[in-house]
PDB file of the backbone (N, CA, C, O) and the ligand in Angstrom, with CONECT records:
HET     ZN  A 101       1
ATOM      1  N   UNK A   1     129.110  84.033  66.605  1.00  0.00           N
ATOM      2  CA  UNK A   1     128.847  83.547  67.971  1.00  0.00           C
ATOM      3  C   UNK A   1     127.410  83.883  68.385  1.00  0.00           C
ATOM      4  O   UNK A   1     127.118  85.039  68.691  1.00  0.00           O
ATOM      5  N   UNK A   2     126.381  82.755  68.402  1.00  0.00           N
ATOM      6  CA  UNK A   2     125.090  83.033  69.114  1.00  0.00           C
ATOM      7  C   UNK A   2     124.790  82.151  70.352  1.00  0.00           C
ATOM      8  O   UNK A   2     123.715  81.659  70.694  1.00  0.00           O
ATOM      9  N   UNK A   3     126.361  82.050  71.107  1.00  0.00           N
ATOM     10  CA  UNK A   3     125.787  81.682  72.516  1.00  0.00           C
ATOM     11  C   UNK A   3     125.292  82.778  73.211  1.00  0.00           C
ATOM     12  O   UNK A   3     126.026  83.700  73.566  1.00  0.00           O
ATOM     13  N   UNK A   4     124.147  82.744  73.419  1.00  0.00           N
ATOM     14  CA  UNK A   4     123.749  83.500  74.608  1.00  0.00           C
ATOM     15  C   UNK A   4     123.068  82.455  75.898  1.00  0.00           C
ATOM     16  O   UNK A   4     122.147  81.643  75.981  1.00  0.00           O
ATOM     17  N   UNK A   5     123.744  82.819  76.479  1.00  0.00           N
ATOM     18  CA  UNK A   5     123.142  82.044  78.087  1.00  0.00           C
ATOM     19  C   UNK A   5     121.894  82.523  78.844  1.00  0.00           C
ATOM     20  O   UNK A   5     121.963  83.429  79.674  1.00  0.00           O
ATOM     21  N   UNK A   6     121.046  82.052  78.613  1.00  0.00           N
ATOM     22  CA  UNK A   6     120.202  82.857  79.388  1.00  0.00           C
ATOM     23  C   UNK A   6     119.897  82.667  80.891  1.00  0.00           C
ATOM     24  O   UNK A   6     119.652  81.532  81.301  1.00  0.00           O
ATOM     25  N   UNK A   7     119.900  83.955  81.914  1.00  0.00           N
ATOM     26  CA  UNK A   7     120.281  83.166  83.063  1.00  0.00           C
ATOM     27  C   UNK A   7     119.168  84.071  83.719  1.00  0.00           C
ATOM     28  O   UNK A   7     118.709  85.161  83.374  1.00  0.00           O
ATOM     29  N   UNK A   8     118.846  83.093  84.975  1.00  0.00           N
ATOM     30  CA  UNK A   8     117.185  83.605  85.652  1.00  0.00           C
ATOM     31  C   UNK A   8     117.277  84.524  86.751  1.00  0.00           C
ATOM     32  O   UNK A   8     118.230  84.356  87.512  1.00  0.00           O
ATOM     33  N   UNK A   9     116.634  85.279  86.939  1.00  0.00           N
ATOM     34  CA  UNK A   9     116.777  86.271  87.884  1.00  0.00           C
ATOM     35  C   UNK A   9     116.384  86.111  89.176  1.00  0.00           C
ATOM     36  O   UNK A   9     115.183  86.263  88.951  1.00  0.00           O
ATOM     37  N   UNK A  10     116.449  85.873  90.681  1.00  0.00           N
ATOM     38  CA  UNK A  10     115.125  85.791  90.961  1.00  0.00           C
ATOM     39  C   UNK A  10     114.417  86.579  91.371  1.00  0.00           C
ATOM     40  O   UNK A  10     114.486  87.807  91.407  1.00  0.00           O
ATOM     41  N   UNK A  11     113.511  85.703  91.786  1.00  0.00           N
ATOM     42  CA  UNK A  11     111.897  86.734  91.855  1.00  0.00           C
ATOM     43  C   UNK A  11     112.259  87.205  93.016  1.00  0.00           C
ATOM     44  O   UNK A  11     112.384  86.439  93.972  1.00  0.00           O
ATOM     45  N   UNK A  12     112.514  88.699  93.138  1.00  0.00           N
ATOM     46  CA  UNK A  12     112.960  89.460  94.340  1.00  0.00           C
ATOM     47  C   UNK A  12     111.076  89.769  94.806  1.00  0.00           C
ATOM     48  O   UNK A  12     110.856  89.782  96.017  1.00  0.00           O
ATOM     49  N   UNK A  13     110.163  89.938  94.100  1.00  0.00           N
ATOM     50  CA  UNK A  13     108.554  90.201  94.090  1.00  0.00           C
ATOM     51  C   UNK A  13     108.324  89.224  94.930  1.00  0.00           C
ATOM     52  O   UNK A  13     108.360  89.440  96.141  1.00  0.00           O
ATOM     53  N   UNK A  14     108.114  88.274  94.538  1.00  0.00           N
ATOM     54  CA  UNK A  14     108.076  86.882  95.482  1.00  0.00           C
ATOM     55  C   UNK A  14     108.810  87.427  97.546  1.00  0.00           C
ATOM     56  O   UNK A  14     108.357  87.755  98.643  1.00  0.00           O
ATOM     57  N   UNK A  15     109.707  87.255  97.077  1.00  0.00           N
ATOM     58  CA  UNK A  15     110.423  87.184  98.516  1.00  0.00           C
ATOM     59  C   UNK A  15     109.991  88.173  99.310  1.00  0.00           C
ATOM     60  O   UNK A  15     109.452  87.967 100.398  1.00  0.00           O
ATOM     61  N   UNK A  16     110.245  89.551  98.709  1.00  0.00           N
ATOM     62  CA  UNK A  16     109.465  90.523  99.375  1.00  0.00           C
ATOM     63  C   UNK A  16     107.610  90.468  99.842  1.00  0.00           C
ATOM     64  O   UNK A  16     106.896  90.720 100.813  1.00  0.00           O
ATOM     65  N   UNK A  17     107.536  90.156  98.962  1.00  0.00           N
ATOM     66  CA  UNK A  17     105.844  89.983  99.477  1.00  0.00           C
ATOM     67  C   UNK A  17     105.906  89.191 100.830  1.00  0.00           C
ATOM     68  O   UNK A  17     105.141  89.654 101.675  1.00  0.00           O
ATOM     69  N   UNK A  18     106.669  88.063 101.246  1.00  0.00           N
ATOM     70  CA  UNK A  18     106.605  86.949 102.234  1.00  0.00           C
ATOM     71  C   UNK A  18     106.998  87.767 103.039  1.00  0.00           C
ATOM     72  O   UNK A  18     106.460  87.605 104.134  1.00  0.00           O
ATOM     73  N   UNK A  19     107.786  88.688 102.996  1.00  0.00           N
ATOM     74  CA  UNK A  19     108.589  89.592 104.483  1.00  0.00           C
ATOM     75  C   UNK A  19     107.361  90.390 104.789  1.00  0.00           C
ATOM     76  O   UNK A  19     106.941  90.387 105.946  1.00  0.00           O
ATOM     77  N   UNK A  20     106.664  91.165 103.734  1.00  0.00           N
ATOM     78  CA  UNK A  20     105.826  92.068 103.922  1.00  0.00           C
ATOM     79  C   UNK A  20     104.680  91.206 104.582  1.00  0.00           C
ATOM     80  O   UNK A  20     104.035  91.845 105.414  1.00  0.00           O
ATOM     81  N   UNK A  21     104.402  90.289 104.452  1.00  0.00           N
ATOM     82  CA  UNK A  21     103.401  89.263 105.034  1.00  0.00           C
ATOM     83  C   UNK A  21     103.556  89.001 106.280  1.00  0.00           C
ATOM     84  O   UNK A  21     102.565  88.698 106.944  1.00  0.00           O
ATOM     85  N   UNK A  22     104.595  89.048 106.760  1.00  0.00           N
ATOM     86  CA  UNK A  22     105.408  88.421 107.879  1.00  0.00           C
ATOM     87  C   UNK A  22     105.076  89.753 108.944  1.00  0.00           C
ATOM     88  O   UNK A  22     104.323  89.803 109.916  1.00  0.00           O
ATOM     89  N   UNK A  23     105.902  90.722 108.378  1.00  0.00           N
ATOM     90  CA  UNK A  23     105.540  91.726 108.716  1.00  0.00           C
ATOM     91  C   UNK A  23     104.478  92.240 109.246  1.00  0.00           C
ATOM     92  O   UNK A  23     104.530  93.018 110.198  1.00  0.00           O
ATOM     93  N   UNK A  24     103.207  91.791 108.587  1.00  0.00           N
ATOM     94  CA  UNK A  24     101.476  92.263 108.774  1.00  0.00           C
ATOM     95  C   UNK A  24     101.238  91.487 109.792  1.00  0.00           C
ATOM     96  O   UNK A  24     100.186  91.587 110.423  1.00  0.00           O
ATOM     97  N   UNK A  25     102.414  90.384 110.171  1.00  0.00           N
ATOM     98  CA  UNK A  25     101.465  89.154 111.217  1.00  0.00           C
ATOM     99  C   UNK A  25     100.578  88.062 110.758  1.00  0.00           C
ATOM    100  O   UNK A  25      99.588  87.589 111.317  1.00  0.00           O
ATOM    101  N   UNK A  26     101.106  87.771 109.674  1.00  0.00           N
ATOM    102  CA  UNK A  26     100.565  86.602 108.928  1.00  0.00           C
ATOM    103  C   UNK A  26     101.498  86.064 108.224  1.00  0.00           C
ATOM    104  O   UNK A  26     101.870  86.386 107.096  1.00  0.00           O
ATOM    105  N   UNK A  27     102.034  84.895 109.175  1.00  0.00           N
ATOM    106  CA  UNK A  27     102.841  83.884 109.080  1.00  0.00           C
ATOM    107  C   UNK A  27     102.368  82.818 108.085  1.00  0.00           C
ATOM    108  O   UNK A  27     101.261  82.639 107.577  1.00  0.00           O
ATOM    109  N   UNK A  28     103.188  82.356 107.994  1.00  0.00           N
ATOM    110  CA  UNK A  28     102.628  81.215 106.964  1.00  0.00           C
ATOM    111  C   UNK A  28     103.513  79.747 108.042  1.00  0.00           C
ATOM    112  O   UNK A  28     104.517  79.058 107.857  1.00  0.00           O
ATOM    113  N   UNK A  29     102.490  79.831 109.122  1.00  0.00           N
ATOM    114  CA  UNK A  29     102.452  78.410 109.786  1.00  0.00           C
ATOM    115  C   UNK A  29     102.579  77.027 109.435  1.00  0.00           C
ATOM    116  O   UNK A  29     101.627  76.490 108.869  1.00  0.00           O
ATOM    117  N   UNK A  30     103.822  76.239 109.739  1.00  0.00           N
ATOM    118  CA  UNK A  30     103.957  75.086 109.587  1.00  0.00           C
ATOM    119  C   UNK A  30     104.053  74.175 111.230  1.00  0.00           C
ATOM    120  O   UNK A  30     104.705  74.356 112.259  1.00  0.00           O
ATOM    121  N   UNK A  31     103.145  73.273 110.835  1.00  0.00           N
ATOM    122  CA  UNK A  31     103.571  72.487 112.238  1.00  0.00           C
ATOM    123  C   UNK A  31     105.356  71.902 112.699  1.00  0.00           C
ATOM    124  O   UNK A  31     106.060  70.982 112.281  1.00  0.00           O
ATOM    125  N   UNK A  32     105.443  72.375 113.156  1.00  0.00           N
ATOM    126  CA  UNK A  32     106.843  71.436 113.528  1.00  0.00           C
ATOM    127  C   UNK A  32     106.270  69.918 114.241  1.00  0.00           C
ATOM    128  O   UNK A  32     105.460  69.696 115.141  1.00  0.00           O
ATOM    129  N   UNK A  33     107.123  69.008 113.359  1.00  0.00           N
ATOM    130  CA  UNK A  33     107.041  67.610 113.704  1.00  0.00           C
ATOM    131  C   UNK A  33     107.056  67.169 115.154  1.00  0.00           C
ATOM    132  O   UNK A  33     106.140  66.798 115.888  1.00  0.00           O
ATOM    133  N   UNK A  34     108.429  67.323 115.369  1.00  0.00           N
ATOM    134  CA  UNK A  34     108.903  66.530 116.805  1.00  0.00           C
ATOM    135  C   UNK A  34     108.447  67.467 118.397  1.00  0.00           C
ATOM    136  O   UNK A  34     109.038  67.870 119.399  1.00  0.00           O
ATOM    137  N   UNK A  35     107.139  67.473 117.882  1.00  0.00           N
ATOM    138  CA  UNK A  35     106.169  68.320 119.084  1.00  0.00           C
ATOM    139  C   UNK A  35     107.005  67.911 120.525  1.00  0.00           C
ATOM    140  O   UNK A  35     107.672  66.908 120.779  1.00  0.00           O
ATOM    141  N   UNK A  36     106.700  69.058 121.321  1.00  0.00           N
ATOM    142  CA  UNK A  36     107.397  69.134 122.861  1.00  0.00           C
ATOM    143  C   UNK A  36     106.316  68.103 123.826  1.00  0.00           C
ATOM    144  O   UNK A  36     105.297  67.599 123.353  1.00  0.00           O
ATOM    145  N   UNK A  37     106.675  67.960 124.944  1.00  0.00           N
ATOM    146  CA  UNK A  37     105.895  67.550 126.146  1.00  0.00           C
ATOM    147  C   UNK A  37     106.096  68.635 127.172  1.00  0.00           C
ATOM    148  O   UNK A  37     106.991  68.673 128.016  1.00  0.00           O
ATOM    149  N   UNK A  38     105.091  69.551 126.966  1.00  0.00           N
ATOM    150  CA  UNK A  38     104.929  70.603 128.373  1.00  0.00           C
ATOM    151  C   UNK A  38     104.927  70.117 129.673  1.00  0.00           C
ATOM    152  O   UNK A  38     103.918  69.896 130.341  1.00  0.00           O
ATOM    153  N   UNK A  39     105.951  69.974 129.978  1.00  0.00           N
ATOM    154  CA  UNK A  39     106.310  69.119 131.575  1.00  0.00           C
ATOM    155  C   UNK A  39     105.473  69.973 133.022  1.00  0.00           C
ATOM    156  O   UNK A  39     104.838  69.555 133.991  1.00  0.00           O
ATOM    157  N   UNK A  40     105.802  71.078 132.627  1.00  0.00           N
ATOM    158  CA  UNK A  40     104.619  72.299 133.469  1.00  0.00           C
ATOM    159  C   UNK A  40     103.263  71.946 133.414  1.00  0.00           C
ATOM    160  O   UNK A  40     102.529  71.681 134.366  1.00  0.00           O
ATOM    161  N   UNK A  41     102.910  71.971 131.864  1.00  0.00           N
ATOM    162  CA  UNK A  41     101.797  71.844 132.051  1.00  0.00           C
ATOM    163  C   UNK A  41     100.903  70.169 131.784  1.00  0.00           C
ATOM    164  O   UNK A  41      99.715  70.029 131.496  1.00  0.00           O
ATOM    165  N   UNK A  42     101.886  69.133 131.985  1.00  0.00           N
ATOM    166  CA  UNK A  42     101.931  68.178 131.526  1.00  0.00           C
ATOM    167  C   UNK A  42     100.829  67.393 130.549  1.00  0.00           C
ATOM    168  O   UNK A  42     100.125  66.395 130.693  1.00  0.00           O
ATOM    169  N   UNK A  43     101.052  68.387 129.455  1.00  0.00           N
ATOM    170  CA  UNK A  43     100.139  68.009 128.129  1.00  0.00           C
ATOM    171  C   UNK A  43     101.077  67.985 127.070  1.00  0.00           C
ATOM    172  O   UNK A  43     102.195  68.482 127.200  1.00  0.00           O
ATOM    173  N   UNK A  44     100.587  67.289 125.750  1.00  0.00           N
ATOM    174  CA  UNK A  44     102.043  67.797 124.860  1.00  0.00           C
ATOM    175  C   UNK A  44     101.163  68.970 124.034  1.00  0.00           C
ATOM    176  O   UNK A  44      99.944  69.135 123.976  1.00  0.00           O
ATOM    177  N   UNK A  45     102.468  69.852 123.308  1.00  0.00           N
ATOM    178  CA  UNK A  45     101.962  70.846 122.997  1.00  0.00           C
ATOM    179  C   UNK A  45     102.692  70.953 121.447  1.00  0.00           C
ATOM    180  O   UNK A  45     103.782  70.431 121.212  1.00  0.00           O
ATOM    181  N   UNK A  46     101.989  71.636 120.547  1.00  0.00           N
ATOM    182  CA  UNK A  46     102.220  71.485 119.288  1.00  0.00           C
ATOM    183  C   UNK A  46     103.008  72.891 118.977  1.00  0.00           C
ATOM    184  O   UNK A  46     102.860  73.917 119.640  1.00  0.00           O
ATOM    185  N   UNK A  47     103.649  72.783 118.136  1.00  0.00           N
ATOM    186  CA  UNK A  47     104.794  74.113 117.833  1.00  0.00           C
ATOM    187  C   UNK A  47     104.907  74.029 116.297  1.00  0.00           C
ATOM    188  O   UNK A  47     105.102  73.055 115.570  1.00  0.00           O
ATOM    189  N   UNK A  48     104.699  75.544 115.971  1.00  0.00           N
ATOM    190  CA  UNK A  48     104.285  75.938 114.523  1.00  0.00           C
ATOM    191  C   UNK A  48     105.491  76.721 114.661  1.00  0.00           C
ATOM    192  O   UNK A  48     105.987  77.311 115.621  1.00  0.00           O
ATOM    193  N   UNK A  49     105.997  76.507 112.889  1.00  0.00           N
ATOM    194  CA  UNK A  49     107.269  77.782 112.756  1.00  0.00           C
ATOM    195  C   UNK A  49     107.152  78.038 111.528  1.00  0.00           C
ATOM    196  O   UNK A  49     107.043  77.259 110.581  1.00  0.00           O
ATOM    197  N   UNK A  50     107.185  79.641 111.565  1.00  0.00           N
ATOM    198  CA  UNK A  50     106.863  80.499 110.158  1.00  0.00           C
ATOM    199  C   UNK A  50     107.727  79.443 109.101  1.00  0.00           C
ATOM    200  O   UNK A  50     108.632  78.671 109.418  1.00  0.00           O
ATOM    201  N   UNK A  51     107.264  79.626 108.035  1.00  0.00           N
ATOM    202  CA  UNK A  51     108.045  79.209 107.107  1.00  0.00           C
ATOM    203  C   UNK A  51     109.122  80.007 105.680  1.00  0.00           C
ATOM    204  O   UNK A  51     109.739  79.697 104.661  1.00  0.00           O
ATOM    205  N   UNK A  52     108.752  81.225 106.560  1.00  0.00           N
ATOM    206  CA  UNK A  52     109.642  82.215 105.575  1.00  0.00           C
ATOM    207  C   UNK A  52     110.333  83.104 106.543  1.00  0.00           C
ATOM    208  O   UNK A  52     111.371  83.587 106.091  1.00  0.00           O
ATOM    209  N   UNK A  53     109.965  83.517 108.006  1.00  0.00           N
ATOM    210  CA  UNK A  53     110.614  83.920 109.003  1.00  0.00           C
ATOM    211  C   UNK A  53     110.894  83.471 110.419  1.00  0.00           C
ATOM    212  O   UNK A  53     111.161  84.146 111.414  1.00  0.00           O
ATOM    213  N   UNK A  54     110.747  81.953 110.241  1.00  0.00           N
ATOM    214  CA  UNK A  54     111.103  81.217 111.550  1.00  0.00           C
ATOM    215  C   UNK A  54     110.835  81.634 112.524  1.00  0.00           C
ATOM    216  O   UNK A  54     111.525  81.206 113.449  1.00  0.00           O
ATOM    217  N   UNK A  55     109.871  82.534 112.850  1.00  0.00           N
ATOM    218  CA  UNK A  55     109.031  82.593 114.231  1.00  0.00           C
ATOM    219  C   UNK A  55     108.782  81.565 114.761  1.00  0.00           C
ATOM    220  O   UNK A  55     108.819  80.680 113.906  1.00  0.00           O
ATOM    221  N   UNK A  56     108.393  80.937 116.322  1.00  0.00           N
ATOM    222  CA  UNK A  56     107.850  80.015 116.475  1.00  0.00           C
ATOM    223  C   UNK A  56     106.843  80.503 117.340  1.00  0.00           C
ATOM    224  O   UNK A  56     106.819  81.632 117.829  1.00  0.00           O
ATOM    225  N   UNK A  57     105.690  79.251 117.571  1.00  0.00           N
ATOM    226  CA  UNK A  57     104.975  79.490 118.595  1.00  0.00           C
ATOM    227  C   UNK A  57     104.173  78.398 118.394  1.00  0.00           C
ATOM    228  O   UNK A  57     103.935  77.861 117.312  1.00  0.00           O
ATOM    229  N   UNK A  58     103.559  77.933 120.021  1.00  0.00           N
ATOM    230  CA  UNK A  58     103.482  77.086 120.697  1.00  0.00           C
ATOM    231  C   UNK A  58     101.668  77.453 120.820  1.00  0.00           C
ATOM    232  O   UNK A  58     101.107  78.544 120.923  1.00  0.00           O
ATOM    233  N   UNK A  59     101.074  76.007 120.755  1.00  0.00           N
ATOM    234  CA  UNK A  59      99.627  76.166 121.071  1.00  0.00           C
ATOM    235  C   UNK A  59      99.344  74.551 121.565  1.00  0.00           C
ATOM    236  O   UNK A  59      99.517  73.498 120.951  1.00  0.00           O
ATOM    237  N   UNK A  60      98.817  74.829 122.986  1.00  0.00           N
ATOM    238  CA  UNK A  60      98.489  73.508 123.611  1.00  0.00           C
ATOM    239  C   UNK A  60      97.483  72.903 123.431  1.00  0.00           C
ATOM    240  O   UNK A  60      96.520  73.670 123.448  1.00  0.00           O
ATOM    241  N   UNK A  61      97.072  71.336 123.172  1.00  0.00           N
ATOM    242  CA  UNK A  61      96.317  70.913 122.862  1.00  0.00           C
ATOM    243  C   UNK A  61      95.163  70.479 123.856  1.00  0.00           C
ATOM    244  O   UNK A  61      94.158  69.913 123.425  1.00  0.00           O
TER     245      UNK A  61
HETATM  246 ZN    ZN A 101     106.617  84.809 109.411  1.00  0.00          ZN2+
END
């Protein structure tokens, strides 16, 4: 018998680094698409969300 399966680990290095990143305050910013309309401030306003810790935040144009 020389099945051996070889099966992948994952990269726990990887993942951790992104928390530790996250952590430092350096997000890894994605625009979110379906941007808001700031009715307050009646401008529309663009909204970024981490992409490894779903923070969001909002920057008006
Ligand atoms: Zn983050």
């Amino acid at each position: 018998m020389a099945d051996i399966i070889p099966f992948r680990k994952p990269n726990k290095e990887q993942k951790s680094q992104g928390k530790t990143l996250c952590a430092h305050d350096f997000h890894k910013w994605l625009v979110v698409t379906d941007s808001d309309f700031d009715s307050k401030k009646g401008r529309l306003v663009t909204r970024y969300r981490c992409a490894r810790c779903k923070r969001e935040k909002n920057k008006a144009l």
